[in-house]
C-alpha positions, 0 to 999 in steps of 0.5 A, spaced: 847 345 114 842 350 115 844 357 119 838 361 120 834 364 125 827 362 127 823 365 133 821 360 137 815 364 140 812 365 134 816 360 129 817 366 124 823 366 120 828 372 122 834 370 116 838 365 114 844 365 112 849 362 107 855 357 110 863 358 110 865 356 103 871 352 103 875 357 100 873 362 106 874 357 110 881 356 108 883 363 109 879 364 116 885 358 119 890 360 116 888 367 118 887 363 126 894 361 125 898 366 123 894 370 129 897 364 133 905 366 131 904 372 134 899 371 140 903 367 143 908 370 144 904 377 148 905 378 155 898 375 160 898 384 161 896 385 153 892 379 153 888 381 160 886 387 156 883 385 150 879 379 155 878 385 159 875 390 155 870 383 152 867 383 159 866 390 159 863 390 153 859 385 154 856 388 161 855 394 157 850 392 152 847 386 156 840 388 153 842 387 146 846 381 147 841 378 151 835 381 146 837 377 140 839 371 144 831 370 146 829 372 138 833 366 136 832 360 142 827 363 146 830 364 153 826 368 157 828 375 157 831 375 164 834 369 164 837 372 157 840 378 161 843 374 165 846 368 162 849 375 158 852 377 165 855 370 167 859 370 160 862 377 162 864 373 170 867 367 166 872 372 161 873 377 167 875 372 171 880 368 166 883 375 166 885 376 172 887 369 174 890 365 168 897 367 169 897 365 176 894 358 174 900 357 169 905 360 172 912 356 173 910 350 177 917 348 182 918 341 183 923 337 188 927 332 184 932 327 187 938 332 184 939 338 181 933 343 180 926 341 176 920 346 174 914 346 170 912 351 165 906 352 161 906 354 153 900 355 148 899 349 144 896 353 137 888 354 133 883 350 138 876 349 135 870 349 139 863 346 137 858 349 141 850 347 142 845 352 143 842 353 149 848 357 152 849 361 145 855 366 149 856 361 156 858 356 152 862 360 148 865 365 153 867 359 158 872 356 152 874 363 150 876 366 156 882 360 159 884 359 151 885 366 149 888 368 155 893 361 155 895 364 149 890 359 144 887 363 139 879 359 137 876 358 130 868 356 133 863 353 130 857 354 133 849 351 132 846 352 127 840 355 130 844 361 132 848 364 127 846 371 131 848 370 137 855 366 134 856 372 130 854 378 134 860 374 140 865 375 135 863 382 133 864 382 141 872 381 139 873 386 134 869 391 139 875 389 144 881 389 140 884 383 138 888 382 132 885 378 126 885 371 127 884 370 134 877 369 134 873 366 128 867 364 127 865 358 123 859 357 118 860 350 116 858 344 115 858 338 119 863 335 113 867 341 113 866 341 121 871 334 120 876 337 116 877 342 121 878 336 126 883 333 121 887 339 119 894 339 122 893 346 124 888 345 129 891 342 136 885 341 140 878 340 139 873 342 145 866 340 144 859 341 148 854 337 145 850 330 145 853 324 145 852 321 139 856 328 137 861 327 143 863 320 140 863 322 132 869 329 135 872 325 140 873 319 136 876 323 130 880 328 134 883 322 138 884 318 131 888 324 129 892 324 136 889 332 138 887 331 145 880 333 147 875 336 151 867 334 151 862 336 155 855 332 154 849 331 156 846 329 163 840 325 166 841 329 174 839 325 180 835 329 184 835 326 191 829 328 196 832 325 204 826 324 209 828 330 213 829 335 207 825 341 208 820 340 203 818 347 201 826 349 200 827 342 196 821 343 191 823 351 190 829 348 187 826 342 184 822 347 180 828 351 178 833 345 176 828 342 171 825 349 167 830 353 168 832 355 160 824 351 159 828 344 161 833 344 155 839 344 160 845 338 160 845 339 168 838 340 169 834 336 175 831 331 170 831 324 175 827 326 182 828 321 186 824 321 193 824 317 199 818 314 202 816 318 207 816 325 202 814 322 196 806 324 196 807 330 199 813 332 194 810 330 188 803 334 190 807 341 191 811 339 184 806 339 180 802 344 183 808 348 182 809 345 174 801 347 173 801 354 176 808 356 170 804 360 165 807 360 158 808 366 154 812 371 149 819 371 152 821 378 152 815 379 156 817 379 163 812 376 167 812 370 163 813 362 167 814 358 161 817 360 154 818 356 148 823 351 146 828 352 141 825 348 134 820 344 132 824 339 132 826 339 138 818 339 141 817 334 136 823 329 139 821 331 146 813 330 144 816 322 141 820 321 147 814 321 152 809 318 147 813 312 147 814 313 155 807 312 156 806 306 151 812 302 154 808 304 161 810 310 164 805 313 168 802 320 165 801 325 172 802 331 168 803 334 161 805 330 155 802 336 150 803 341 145 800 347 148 796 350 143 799 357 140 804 359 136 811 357 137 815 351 140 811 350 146 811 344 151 806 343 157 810 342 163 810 334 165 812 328 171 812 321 168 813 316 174 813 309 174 818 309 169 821 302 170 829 300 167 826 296 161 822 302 159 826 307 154 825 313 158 829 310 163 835 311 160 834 318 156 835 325 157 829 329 156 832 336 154 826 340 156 820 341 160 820 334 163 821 331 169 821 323 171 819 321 178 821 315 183 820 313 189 824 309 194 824 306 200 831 309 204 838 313 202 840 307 199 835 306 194 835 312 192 844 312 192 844 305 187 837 309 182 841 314 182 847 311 180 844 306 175 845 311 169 849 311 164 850 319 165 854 321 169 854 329 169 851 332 176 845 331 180 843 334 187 842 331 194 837 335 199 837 334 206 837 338 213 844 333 216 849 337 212 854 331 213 849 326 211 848 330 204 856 331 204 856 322 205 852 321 200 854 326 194 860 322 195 857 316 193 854 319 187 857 317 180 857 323 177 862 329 175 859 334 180 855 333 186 850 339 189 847 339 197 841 342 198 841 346 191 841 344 183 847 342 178 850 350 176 856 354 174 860 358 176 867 362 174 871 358 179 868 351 180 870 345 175 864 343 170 864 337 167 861 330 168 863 322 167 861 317 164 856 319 157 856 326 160 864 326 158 870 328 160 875 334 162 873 340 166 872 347 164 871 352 169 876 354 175 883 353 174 882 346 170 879 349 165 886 352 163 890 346 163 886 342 159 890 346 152 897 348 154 903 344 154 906 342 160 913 342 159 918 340 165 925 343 165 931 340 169 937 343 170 943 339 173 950 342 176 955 342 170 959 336 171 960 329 168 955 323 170 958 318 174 
């Protein structure tokens, strides 16, 4: 595969890149393994400060880090800066908690004495996407390096910098050789990687065709996995939400990172007595975003992260349209340089159009109206993702009752699907399965050994 980079504001090719060859791949895992004999093997205190000295690191030279990150996917500048600062939260937070998540667990069996203890389980490798170039990296590398795995990454192809600039970030801090690598290969290198007895876990973030080829390949090895895969968030808006409050997040939930978000607001679903005035407010909010360089702090819009992108993205509304979705916003190339993308609501989407059950990854919303609460429950529910989604309302309890019966991973009252250090992510259903973040984030890669002692005498 390609491993360059492209400016998306501009379309400029930045540099390009030459893959891993299969003799440099074969020393970078026995590199990866060697480093795991060792690692294993230091104390939670040694590992905390290389992890450590990463998050500080990465703080200090935010600016950099988030420069290149929107020379090469087109993040907006401040959008960028803190992405880079998240990144630095996840590490730090992993350093600091991970030895009391895996510490000895004491059980109470019907005789003699039981714990459970927690060990590394090897060399786990990462395929990770672009539109999080550090969040995605930081958030497998922070539970795994400090659980004492050592990780071999192979990011997306169109953010070779920013792979290559996150495992400089290692070096800078200290770690040995072989605890973080890097990886420019290919997809049929990528698969060999997944068959090699070196590896023991594969964590995935990515689409689903890329969840089902890795979870397939992995699982056929007996390696266990993690996949964190697209979503189509419901977006809920109850008759008694405050209307300003719940389209400041609407807008929010589907541009933020220009729409190209797994747990994007993408499904806006709004009850009878909202619909108009929701739907008039969110369009006008859509309208007033302006797009333009994204290292320019004052733009609304940025580009996307290729053509390719656009291009799918453009096809995808397209067909919406001709299979009888309704056009209320958008649906264009803007003409100027680079890979952008009129913002755009497409309503009257029924189940037997296409986009119904699509994931749009950018600027696009899709609008429903319906009738009460539960018509919105059962539309929301009638996906085949299963990741997070929002309800919005001024009855707490109700917004609690009624995420409760939503069909996803995560569920969020009166504010959007998002991360943070000490909360579990992940989804359901096509979206995946696993959790990272928080303390499952830790547990998906160790070994959870029980220990039973008994007094010394012979069994009756």
């Amino acid at each position: 595969m390609t491993y360059q980079s492209l400016n998306p504001a501009t379309g400029q090719l930045l540099k390009s890149f030459s893959e891993t060859t299969d003799i440099e791949l074969e020393a970078k895992l026995s590199a990866a393994q060697a480093c795991f004999q060792t690692w294993r093997h230091t104390s939670y205190t040694a590992r905390a400060t290389i992890v450590t000295k990463a998050a500080v690191l990465l703080r200090a030279q935010a600016g950099r880090f988030a420069h290149i990150m929107t020379l090469e996917m087109g993040k907006r500048i401040a959008e960028a800066r803190g992405e880079v600062e998240f990144s630095a939260d996840i590490l730090a937070y992993y350093a600091k908690h991970a030895e009391r998540f895996l510490k000895p667990e004491k059980l109470n069996p019907s005789f003699g004495e039981a714990h459970m203890e927690s060990s590394p389980i090897g060399v786990i490798f990462g395929v990770e996407p672009w539109n999080f170039p550090y969040y995605q990296l930081a958030r497998v590398a922070g539970p795994q390096l400090m659980a004492g795995n050592v990780l071999v990454v192979k990011h997306a192809g169109c953010v070779p910098q920013c792979a290559m600039a996150f495992e400089a970030l290692w070096i800078e801090a200290g770690a040995p050789a072989g605890l973080y690598t890097n990886l420019l290969i290919s997809h049929e290198q990528s698969d060999r990687v997944v068959d090699d007895p070196r590896i023991k876990g594969v964590a995935l973030t990515g689409s689903v065709a890329a969840g089902r080829s890795i979870a397939a390949r992995a699982g056929h090895n007996l390696k266990p996995s993690s996949m964190e895969l697209g979503g189509s968030d419901p977006f809920i808006v109850l008759e008694d939400a405050d209307l300003d409050h719940t389209v400041k997040w609407a807008v929010w939930g589907r541009m933020y990172n220009d729409g190209q978000t797994c747990c994007g607001a993408k499904r806006f679903i709004v009850v009878d007595a909202l619909a108009d005035a929701f739907l008039e407010k969110f369009t006008s909010a859509l309208k007033a975003l302006q797009p333009g360089d994204p290292l320019d702090e004052q733009t609304t819009l940025g580009p996307l992260s290729s053509e390719a992108a656009l291009l799918q993205l453009l096809a995808q509304v397209d067909l919406a349209v001709e299979k009888g979705a309704k056009l209320v916003l958008g649906g264009k190339r803007i003409d100027r340089p680079g890979f952008y993308m009129q913002p755009t609501i497409l309503a009257d989407v029924k189940p037997e159009n296409p986009a119904f059950r699509d994931e749009f990854f950018g600027p696009v919303a899709m609008f429903f109206q319906v009738k009460d609460e539960e018509a919105a429950i059962a539309l929301a529910n009638d996906s085949d993702f299963g990741l997070g989604g929002s309800v919005f309302t001024r009855d707490i309890a109700r917004g609690k009752r009624v995420a409760g019966r939503i069909e996803t991973g995560m569920m969020f009252v009166n504010n959007i699907s998002w991360s943070d250090a000490e909360l579990p992510f992940g989804g359901v259903k096509d979206s995946g399965y696993g959790r990272e973040l928080g303390e499952m984030g830790i547990q998906t890669f160790v070994n959870k050994k029980l220990i039973r002692t008994a007094k010394l005498e012979a069994p009756v």
